[in-house]
C-alpha positions in Angstrom: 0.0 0.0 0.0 1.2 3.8 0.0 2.7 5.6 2.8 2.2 9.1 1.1 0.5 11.2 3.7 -1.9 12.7 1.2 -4.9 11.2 0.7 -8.2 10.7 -1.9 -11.1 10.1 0.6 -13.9 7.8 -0.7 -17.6 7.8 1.3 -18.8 4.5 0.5 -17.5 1.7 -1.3 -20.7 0.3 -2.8 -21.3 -3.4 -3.4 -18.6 -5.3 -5.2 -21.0 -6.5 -7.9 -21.8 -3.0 -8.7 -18.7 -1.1 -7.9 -15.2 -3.0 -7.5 -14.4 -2.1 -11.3 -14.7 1.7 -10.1 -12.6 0.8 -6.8 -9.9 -1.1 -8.6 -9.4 1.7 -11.0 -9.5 4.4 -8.6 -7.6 2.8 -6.6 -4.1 2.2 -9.2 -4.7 6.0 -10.3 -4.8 7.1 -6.8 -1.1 4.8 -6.0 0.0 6.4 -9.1 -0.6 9.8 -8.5 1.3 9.2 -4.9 -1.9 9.1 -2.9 -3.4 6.9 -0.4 -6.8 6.0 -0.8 -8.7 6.1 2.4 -12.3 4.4 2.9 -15.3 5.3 5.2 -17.5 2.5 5.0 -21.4 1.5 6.4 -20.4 -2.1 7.2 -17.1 -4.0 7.5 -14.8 -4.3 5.1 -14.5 -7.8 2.8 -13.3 -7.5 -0.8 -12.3 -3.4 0.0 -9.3 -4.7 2.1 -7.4 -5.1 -1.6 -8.0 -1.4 -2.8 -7.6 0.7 0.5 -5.0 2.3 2.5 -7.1 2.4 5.3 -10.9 1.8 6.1 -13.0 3.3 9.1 -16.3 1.6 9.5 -19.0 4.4 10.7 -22.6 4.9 10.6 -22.4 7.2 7.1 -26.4 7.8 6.9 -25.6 9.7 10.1 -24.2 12.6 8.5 -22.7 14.7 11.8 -21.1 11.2 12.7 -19.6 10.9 8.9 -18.5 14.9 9.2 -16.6 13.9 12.6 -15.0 10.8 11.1 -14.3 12.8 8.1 -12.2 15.7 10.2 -10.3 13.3 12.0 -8.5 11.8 8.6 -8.0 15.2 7.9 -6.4 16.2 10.9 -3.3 13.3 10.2 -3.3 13.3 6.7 -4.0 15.8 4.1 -7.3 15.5 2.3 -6.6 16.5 -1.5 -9.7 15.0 -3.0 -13.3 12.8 -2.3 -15.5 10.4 -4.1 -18.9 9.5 -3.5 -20.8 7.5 -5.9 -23.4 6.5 -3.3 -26.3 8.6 -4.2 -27.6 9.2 -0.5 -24.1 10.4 0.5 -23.4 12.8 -2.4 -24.7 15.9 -0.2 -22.4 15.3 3.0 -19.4 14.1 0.4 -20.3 17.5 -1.2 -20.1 19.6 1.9 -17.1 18.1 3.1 -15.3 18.5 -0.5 -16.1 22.6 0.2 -15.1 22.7 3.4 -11.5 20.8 3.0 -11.4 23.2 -0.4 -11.0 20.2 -3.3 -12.9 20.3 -6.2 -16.5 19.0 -6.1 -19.9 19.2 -7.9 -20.8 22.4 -5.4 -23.4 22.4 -2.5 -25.7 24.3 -4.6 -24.8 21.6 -7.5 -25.5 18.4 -5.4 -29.0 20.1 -4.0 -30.4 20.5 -7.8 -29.6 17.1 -8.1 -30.7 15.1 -4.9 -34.1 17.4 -4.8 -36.1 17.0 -8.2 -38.1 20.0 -7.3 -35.2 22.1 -6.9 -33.9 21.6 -10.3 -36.8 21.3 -12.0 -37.5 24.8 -10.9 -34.1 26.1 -11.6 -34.1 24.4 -15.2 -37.3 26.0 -15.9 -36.3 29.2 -14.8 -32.9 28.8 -16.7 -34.9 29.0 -20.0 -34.7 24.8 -20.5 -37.2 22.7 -21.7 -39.2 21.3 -18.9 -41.9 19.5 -18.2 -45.1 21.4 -16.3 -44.8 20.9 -12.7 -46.0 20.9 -9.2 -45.2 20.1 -5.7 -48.5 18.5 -4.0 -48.3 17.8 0.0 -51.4 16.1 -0.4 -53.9 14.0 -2.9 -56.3 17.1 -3.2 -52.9 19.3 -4.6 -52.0 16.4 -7.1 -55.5 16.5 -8.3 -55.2 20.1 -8.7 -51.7 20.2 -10.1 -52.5 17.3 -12.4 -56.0 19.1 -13.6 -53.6 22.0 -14.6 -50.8 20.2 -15.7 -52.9 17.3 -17.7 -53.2 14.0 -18.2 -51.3 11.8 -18.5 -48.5 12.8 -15.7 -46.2 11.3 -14.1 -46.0 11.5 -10.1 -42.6 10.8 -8.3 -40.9 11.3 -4.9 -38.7 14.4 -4.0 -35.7 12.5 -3.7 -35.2 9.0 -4.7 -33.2 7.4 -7.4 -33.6 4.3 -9.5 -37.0 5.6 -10.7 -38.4 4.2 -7.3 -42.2 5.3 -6.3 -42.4 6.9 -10.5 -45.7 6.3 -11.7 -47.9 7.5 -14.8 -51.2 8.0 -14.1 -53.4 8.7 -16.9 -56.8 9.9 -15.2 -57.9 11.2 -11.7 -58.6 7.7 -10.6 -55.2 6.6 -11.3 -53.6 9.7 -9.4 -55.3 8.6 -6.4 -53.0 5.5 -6.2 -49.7 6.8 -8.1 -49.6 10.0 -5.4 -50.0 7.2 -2.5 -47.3 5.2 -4.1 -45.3 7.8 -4.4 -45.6 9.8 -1.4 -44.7 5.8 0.3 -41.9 5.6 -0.8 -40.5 8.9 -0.4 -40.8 7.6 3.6 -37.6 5.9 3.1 -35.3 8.4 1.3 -33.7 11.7 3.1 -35.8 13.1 6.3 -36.2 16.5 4.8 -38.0 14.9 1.5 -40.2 13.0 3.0 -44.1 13.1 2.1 -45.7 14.7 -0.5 -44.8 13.8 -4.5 -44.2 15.9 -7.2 -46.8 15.9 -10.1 -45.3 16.5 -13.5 -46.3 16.4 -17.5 -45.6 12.8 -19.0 -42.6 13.8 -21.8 -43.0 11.2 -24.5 -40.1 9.8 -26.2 -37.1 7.6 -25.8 -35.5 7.9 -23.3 -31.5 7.9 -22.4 -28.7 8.7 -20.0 -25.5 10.4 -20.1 -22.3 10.0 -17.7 -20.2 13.1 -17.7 -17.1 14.0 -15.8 -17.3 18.3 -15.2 -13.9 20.0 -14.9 -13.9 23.5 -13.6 -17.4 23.7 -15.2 -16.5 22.2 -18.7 -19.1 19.1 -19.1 -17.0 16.2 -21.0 -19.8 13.6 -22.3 -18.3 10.3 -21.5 -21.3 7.9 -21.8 -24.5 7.7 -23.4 -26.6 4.3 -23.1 -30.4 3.8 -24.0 -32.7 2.9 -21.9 -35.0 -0.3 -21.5 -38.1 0.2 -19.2 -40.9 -2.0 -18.1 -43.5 -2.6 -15.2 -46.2 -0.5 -16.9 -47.1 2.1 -15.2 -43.7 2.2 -13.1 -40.8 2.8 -14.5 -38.7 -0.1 -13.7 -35.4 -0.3 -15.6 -35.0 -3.0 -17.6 -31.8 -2.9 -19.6 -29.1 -0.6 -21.2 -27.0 0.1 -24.4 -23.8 2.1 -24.8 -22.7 2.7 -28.3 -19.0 4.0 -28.4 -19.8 6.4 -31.6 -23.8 6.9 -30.8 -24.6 9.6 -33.3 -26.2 11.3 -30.0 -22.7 12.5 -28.6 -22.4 14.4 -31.7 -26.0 15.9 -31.5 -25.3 20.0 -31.0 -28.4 20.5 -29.0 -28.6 17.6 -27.0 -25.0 18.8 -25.6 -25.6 22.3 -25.7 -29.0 21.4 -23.5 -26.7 19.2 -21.3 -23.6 21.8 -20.6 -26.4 23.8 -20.3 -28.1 22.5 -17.2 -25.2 21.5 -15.4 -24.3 25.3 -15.5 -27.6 26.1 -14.3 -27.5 24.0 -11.5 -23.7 25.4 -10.8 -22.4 22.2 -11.1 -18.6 22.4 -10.9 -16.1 19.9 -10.7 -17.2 15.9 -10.5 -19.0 12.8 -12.2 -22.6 13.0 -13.3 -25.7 10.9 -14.6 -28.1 12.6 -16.7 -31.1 11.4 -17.6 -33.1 12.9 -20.6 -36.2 12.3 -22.8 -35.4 13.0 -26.6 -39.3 14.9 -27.1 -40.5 16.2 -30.4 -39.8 19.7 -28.9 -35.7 18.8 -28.1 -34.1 17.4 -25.8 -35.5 17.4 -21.9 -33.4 17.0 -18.6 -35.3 14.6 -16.7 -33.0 14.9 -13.7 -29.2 14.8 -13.2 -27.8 13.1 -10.4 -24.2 13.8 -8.2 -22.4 10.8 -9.1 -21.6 7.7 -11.5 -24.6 5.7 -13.4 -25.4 2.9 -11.8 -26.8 -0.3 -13.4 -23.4 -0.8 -14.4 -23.5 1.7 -16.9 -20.4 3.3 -16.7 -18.7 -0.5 -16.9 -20.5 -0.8 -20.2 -18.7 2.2 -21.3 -15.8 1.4 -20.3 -15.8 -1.9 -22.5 -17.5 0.1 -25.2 -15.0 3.2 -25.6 -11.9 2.5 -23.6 -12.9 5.0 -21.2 -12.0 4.5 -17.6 -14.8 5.9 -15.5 -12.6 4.8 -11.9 -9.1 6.6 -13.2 -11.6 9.9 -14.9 -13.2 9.8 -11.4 -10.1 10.2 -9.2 -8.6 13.2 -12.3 -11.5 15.4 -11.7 -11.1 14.8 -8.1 -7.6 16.2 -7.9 -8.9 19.1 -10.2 -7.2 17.8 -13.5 -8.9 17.6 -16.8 -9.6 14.0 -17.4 -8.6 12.6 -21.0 -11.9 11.1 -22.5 -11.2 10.1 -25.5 -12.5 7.1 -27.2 -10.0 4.0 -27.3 -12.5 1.2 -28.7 -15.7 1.4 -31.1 -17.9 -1.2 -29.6 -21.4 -1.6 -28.5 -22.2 -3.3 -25.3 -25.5 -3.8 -22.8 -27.2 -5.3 -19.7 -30.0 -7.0 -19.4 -32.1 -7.3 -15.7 -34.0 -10.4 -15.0 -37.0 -9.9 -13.1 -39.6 -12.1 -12.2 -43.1 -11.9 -13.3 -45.0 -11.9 -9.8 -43.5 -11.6 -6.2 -41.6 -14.4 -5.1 -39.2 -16.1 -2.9 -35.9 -17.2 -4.4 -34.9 -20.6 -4.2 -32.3 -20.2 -6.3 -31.2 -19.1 -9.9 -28.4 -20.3 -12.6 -26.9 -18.8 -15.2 -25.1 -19.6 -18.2 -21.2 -20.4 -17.8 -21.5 -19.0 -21.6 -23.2 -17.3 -24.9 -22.3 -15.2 -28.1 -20.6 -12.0 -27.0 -21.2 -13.0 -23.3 -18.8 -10.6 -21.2 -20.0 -11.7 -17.9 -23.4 -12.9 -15.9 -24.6 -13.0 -12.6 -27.2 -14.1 -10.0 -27.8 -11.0 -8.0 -29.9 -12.6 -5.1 -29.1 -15.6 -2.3 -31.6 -18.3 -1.8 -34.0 -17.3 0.3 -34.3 -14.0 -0.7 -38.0 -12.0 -1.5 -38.7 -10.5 -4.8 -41.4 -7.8 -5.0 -42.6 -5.7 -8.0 -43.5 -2.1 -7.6 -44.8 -0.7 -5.7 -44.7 -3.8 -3.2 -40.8 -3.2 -3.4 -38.3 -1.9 -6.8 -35.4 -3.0 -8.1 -36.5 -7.2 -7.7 -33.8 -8.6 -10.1 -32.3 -12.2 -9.7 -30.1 -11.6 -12.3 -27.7 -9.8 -15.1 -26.3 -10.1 -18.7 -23.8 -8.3 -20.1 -22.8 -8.8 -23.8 -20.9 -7.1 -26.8 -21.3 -7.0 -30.3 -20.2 -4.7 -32.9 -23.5 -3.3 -33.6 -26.7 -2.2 -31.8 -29.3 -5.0 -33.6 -26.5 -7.8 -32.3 -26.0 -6.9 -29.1 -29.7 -6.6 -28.2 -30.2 -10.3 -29.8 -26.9 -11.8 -28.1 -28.8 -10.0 -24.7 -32.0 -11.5 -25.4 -30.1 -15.4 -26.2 -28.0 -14.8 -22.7 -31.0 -13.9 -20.6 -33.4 -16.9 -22.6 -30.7 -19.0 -20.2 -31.1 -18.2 -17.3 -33.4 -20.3 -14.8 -34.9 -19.0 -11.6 -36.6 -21.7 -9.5 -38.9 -19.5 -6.9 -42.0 -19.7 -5.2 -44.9 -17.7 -5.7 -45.9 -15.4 -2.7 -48.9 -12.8 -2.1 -48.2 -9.1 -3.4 -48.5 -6.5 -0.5 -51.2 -4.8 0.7 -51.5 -1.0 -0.6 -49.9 1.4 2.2 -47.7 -1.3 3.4 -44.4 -0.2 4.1 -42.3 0.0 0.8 -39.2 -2.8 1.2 -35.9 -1.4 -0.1 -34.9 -3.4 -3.4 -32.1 -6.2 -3.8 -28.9 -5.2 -4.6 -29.5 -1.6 -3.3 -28.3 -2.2 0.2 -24.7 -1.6 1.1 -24.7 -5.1 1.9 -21.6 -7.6 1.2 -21.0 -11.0 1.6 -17.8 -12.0 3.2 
């Protein structure tokens, strides 16, 4: 390990299934650079103990407690940059990177990305194309809003991510259940969002997402993958596709709309995930959040184009203008395997191999419950990741891979509505040993 006295401080490591390829890259550019790389972690270390210098296992959802733990590295070593790619932490991670004085996305950055009715008021009032809007504390404002607004709209929480408790509702009697839904699940995100839902115009067309790393305010487009959804009404996602030369990252006002925003929002220096609907009137933000994609998105990309998202993470970090040029011209996506009903997971095997297989995974233990929104989100038993050298392939070697795959489960009773939301698989900072 290093014995430089200068550090890179990462807030959360993430699971290894999702994040390890971020770690182990961040980690070697870190080493390189002359840094030590210095974790504080929800649960005790495992697979971390490879990448990290050190690790200090804290309660980080308590943020005073991460702050504290935080100032105490600082005081014995000197704190030259932080990463967060934990969407929860990106706040604290963003007032500690102000008050150490490294580069980060900005305070006022990271709030227009956690709180959707922030930016979607900012954005508006920036001159972008945005949706109609409304914040409704109650069912009688989302009827109101939503009479205004019209139908069909879409109802989500304040601040949540993986499109958890986002439901179209295309009448009054739907809204009755999509603000319930939603205001339910904004019960287990940040205290200060909690309750209420925001009531918005549906934006029709496709829709994608963009990675970008931002260097003293210059947005560098690293990623773009399309999007697969399902779970009609919810917006459960299903799938992605990175292209290395998508005609998108050469679209002027897709880009324009994108630097755009982040300069609305004022944010800075750091790694972000746009979403965006492509409408008939141009290209609309959806939301940008303060940190990596996650799906595995930015792994795809890194296959795909050659990009490292872990060695551009730790550049913009230490202030430096990461080099994102395209190394590789391939196209490469995941697909999610999710059950048709609620269940309980006996267990689930995958295929050792298939055309353009890049790697597979069961992403739940025996024993484990499944639910489908708005029960619970995220319920996948399992992943696919293939290559190809065109779009039309890749979905087809996707759809051959994940044809493989066998789940042996068991049935069980979908919740009642109002019961308490459970947090999806996978989401958890959870690790096995």
């Amino acid at each position: 390990m290093n014995d430089s006295q200068s550090v890179l401080l990462v807030i959360g490591s993430g699971l290894k299934l999702y994040r390890e390829y971020l770690v182990r890259s961040a980690a070697a550019r870190a080493h390189a650079a002359g840094h030590r790389l210095v974790l504080i972690n929800n649960l005790q270390p495992t697979w971390q103990h490879e990448y990290f210098d050190e690790i200090t296992v804290v309660n980080v959802f308590d943020h005073d407690l991460l702050g504290r733990t935080a100032r105490g590295i600082a005081s014995r070593y000197t704190v030259v940059g932080i990463l967060c790619w934990d969407e929860p932490l990106v706040m604290p991670a963003a007032e500690l990177a102000a008050e150490f004085g490294v580069p980060g996305l900005s305070i006022p950055g990271v709030r227009g990305c956690r709180d959707k009715y922030s930016a979607r008021t900012r954005l508006t009032a920036g001159g972008l194309l945005q949706p109609g809007f409304a914040m409704a504390a109650d069912l009688s404002e989302a009827r109101s809003a939503a009479e205004r607004i019209g139908y069909p709209v879409v109802v989500k929480p304040r601040a949540l991510g993986a499109s958890m408790g986002v439901v179209l509702a295309r009448d009054e009697r739907e809204l009755v259940e999509a603000f319930q839904v939603a205001s339910d699940a904004s019960l287990v995100g940040d205290e200060p969002f909690r309750g209420g839902a925001i009531v918005e115009e549906y934006a029709v067309g496709p829709e994608i997402s963009i990675d970008s790393a931002l260097h003293k305010g210059e947005c560098l487009p690293m990623f773009i993958a399309r999007k697969r959804t399902g779970s009609h009404p919810y917006f459960e996602e299903t799938g992605h596709v990175v292209h290395a030369h998508d005609p998108l990252l050469k679209d002027r006002e897709l880009l324009d709309t994108l630097a755009e925003a982040h300069r609305v929002l004022g944010i800075e220096d750091g790694i972000t995930h746009a979403e965006v609907r492509l409408t008939e009137r141009g290209p609309l933000i959806i939301e940008i959040n303060g940190r990596v994609g996650g799906d595995l998105i930015p792994f795809l990309g890194m296959i795909a184009t050659g990009i490292d998202p872990g060695e551009v993470m730790v550049d913009v970090a230490l202030g430096q203008r990461p080099d994102t040029a395209r190394l590789r011209a391939g196209v490469v996506g995941i697909r999610f395997g999710y059950p048709d009903h609620d269940c309980l997971v006996r267990a689930v095997h995958v295929p050792e191999d298939a055309p353009g297989l890049v790697t597979v995974s069961a992403m739940v233990a025996p024993g484990t419950t499944l639910r489908l929104p708005p029960g619970g989100y995220i319920a996948r038993h399992s992943f696919v990741v293939c290559q190809a050298d065109d779009v039309t392939t890749c979905e087809e070697r996707l759809t051959t891979a994940s044809a493989m795959i066998v789940v042996d489960a068991d049935e069980i009773a979908r919740k009642s509505p109002g019961s308490v939301l459970e947090m999806p698989t996978g989401l958890l900072d959870v690790d096995a040993s």
